[in-house]
C-alpha positions as MATLAB code, in Angstrom:
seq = 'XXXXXXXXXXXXXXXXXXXXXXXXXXXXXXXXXXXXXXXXXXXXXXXXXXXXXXXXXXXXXXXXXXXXXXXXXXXXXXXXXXXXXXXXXXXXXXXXXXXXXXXXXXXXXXXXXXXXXXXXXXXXXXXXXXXXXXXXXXXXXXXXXXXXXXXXXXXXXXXXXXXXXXXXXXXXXXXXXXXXXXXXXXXXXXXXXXXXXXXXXXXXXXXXXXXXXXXXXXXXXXXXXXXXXXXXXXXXXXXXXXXXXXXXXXXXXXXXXXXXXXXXXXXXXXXXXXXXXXXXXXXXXXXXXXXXXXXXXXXXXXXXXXXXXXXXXXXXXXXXXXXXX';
ca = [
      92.028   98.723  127.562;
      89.457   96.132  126.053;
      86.934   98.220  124.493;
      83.928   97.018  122.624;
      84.349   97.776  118.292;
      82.124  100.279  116.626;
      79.792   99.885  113.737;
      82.230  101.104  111.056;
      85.579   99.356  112.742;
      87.058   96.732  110.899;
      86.224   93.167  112.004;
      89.434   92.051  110.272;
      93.025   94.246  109.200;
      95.450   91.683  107.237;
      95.749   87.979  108.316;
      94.571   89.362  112.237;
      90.511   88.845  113.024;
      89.780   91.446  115.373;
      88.520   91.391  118.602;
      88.203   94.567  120.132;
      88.817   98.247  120.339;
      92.540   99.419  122.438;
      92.511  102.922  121.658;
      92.404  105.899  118.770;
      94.965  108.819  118.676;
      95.457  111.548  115.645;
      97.130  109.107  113.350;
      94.135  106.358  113.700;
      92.902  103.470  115.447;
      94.588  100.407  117.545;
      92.915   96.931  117.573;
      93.166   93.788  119.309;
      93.770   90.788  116.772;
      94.103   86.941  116.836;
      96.072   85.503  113.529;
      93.615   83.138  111.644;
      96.349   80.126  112.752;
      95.893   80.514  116.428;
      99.000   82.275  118.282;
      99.070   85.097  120.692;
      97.033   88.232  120.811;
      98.227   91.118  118.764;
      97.614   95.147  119.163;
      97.205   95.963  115.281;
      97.503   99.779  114.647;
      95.271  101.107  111.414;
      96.077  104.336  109.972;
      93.480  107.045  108.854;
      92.592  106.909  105.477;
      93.412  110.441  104.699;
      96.946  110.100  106.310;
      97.393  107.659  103.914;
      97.225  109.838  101.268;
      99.712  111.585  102.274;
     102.019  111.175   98.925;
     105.185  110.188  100.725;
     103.896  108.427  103.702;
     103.404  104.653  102.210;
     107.152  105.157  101.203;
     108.297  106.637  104.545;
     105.398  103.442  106.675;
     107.470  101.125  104.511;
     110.573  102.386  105.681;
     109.188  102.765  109.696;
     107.968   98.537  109.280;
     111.580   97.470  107.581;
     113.633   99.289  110.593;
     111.269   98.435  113.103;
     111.442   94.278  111.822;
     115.908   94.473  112.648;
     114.942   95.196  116.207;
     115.041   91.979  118.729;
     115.876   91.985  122.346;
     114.030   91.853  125.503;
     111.743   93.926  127.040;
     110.242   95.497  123.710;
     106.926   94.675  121.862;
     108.249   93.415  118.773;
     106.603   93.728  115.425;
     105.568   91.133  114.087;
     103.760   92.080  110.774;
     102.805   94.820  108.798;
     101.450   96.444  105.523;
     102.081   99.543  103.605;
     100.294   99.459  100.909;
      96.955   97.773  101.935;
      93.963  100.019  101.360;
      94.371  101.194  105.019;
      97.871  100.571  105.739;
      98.511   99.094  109.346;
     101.698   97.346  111.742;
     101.086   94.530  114.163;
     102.920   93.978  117.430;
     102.855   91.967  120.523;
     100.422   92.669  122.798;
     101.197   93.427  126.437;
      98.466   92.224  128.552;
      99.180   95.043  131.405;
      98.442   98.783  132.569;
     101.136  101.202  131.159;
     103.446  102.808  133.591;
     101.424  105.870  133.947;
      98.058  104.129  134.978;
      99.968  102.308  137.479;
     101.329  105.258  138.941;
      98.413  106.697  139.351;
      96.443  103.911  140.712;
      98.922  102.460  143.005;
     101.447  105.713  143.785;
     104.836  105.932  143.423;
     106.905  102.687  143.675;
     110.109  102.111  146.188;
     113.527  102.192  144.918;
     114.236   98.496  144.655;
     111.106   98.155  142.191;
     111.899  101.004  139.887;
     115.866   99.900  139.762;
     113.945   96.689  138.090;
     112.256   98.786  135.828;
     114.824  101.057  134.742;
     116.915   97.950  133.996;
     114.588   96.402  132.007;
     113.663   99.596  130.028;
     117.622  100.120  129.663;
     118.310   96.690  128.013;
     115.498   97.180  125.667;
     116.610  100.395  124.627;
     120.486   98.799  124.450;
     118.763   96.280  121.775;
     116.702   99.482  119.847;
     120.201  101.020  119.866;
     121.999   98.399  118.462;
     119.870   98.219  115.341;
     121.036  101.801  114.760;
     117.607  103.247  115.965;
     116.476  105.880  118.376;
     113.225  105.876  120.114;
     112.713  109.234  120.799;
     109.329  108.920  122.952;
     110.486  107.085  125.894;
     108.029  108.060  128.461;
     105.468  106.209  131.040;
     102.884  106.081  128.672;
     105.399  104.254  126.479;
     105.730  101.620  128.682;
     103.374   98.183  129.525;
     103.787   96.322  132.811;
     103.253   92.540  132.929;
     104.372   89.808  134.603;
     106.911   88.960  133.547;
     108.276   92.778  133.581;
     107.906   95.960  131.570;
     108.165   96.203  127.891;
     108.670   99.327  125.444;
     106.215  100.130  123.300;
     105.381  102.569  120.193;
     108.372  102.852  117.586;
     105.743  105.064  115.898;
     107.939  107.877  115.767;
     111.522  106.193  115.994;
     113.849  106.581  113.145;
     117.010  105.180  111.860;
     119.689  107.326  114.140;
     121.664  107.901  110.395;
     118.490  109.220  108.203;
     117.608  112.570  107.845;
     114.457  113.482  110.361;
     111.593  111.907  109.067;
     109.269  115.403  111.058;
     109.442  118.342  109.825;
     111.607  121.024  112.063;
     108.438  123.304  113.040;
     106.648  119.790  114.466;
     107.965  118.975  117.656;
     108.645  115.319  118.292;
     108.044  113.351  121.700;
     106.462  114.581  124.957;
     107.532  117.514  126.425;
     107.953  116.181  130.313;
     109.838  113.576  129.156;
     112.275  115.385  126.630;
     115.628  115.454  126.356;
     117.754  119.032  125.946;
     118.377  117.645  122.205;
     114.781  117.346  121.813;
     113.975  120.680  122.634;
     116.945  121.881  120.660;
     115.651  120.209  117.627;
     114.412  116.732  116.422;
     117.907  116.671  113.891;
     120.245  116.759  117.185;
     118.278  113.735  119.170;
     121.116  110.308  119.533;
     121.103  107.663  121.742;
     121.711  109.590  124.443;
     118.833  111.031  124.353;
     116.556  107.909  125.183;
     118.851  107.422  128.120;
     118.201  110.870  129.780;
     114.721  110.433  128.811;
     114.588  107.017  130.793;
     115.968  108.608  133.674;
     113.022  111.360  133.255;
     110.802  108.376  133.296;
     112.527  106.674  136.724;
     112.435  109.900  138.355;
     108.305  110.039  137.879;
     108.549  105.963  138.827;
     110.093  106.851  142.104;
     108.395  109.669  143.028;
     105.434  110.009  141.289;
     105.862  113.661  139.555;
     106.973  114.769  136.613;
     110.816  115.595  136.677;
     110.220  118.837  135.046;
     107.422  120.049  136.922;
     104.230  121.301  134.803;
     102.486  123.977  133.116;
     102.354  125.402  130.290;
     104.315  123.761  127.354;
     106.746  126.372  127.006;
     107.819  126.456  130.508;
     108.214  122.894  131.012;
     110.563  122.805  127.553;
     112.768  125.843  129.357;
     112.824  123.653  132.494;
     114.422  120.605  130.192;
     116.904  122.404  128.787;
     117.853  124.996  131.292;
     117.478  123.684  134.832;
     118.072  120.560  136.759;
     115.730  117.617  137.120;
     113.868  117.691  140.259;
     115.622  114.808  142.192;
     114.702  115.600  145.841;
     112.823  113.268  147.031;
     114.755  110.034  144.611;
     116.969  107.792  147.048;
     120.304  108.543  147.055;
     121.956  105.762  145.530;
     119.465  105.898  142.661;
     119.916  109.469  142.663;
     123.228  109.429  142.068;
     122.875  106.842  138.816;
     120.111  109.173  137.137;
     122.024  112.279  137.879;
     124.632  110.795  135.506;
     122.211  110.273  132.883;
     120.659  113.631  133.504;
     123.794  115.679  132.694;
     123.511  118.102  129.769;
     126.148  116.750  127.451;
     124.752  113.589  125.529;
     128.651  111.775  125.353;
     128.772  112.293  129.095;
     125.723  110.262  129.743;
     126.583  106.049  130.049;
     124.921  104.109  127.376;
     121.843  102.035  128.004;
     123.590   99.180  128.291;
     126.383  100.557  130.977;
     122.841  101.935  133.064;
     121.472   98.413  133.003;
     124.145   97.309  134.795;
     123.988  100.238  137.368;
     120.401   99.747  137.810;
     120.768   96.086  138.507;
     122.325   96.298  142.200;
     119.600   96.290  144.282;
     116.400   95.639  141.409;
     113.459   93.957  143.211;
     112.725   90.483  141.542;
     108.921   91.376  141.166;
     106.287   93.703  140.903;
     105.114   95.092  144.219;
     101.424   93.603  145.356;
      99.122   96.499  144.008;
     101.048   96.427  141.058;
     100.892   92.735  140.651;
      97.411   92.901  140.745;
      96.059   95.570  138.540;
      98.453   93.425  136.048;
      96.738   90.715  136.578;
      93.303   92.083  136.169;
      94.690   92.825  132.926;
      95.011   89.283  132.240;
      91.911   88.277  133.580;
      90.242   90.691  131.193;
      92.530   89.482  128.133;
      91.115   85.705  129.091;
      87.761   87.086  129.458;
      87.512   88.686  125.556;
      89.790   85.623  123.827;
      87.969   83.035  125.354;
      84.300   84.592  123.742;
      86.142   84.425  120.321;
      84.383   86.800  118.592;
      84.593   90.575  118.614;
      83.427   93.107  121.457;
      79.854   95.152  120.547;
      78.803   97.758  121.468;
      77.555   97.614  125.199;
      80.263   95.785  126.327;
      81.549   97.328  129.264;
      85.167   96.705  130.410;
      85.902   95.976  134.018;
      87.715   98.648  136.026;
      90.975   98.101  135.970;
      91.482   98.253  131.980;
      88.917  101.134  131.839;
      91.660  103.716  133.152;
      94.192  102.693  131.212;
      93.612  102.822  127.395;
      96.990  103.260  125.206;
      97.582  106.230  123.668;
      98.225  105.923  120.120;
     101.223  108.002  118.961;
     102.200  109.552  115.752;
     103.693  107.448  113.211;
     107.193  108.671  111.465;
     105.794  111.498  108.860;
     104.138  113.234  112.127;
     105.301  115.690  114.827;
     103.774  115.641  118.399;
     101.500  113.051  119.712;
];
């Protein structure tokens, strides 16, 4: 995920020196940055210039920073700092030194029962805590989600929203990915609650525990008629898991628990660590983290990042004025 800075990047955004490059996306560029008075490292997201001149989005980025800063729980990379109306506007938030679920799913396979029942009730408090500010997520998906040590953590409220505003997308963009939708999504960004990040979550445990997309694949259109008009592929989950995501899979949104009521289902059974290929590819995470803040200055070009962080750069997602990612 450490990648080395190019000639026109910023060497500093805000209060945050930077370090090196994380990753790029449609909406602009993510950084990694130490705060001039020491602290932890930060991933500091810019935005493009010609986004932000966008007439309404420095109003609507104020907005996304102001919800985002009433969110605190665990298991979520908080923000910490942001600002709207600097010449390229930009957010800061903890950085997870980690692969995301995704790259660790595809390096290491699916993961047992008892290790994705810790996951899921991780993921489940976090998104308890983004409910109780009065905000829904509305991307929760593996790429979404950073595995450390000390557990996971969910990422990117790029495109969450205050569950009481009106939709901050238009209603011909789509919003989220489309494997890891909810019915509501596909109906239309207006109708996604709460509810939704909970059937979404249990999208995401499905793929945890048996390393496929819940919806099958294809072509976009066929995987959105999948979401809202046939059953989740649950064949291969283990039963007793099976029968806690089939609750949360149902197509009514009140008949799903909330995520704190899943937590506690999940918890029965939840492994108390990562399992060993896991717990290494995080720590080569780690190693690589050390490895950059312990040069203290930025990553050049022909730097070349070691293995394990090469296959697993974030994806950037679209901030709250945007549809897809």
């Amino acid at each position: 995920m450490l990648g080395p800075l190019r000639e026109d990047s910023p060497r500093r955004i805000g209060p945050y020196g930077v370090r090196a490059r994380l990753g790029a996306g449609g909406m602009g560029e993510v950084f990694l940055g130490v705060h001039d008075d020491g602290g932890d490292p930060v991933a500091v997201k810019t935005v493009r210039r010609d986004v932000a001149r966008d007439p309404g989005f420095r109003n609507r980025f104020r907005r996304e920073i102001t919800v985002a800063r009433s969110v605190s729980g665990p298991h979520l990379a908080l923000l910490l700092d942001g600002d709207a109306d600097a010449e390229v506007p930009w957010l800061a938030t903890g950085y997870v030194a980690g692969p995301t679920l995704s790259a660790a799913v595809r390096r290491a396979g699916a993961m047992d029962e008892a290790e994705v029942r810790m996951l899921g009730a991780g993921l489940a408090r976090a998104l308890a805590a983004v409910h109780a500010a009065g905000i829904v997520h509305r991307d929760v998906k593996p790429g979404n989600v950073m595995l450390a040590a000390d557990g996971p953590s969910l990422i990117d409220f790029g495109i969450a929203r205050d569950s009481g505003a009106t939709p901050l997308t238009t209603t011909s963009r789509m919003v989220g990915s489309p494997a890891f939708m909810s019915p509501e999504h596909v109906a239309g960004s207006g109708r996604v609650v709460p509810a939704s990040d909970v059937f979404c979550l249990a999208s995401l445990l499905c793929y945890a525990v048996t390393g496929r997309d819940p919806f099958g694949d294809g072509p976009v259109a066929a995987v959105l008629y999948r979401v809202k008009y046939v059953e989740a592929d649950l064949d291969d989950v283990p039963d007793a898991l099976r029968a806690v995501l089939e609750r949360c899979l149902v197509a009514d949104p009140a008949a799903r628990p909330a995520a704190a009521e899943l937590a506690e289902l999940l918890d029965p059974g939840a492994a108390g660590r990562w399992p060993d290929p896991v717990a290494q590819h995080i720590a080569e995470h780690e190693r690589e983290l050390a490895r950059v803040t312990a040069l203290g200055r930025p990553l050049l070009p022909g730097y070349t990042p070691t293995e394990a962080t090469a296959d697993s750069r974030p994806e950037l997602h679209q901030l709250p004025t945007q549809g897809t990612d």
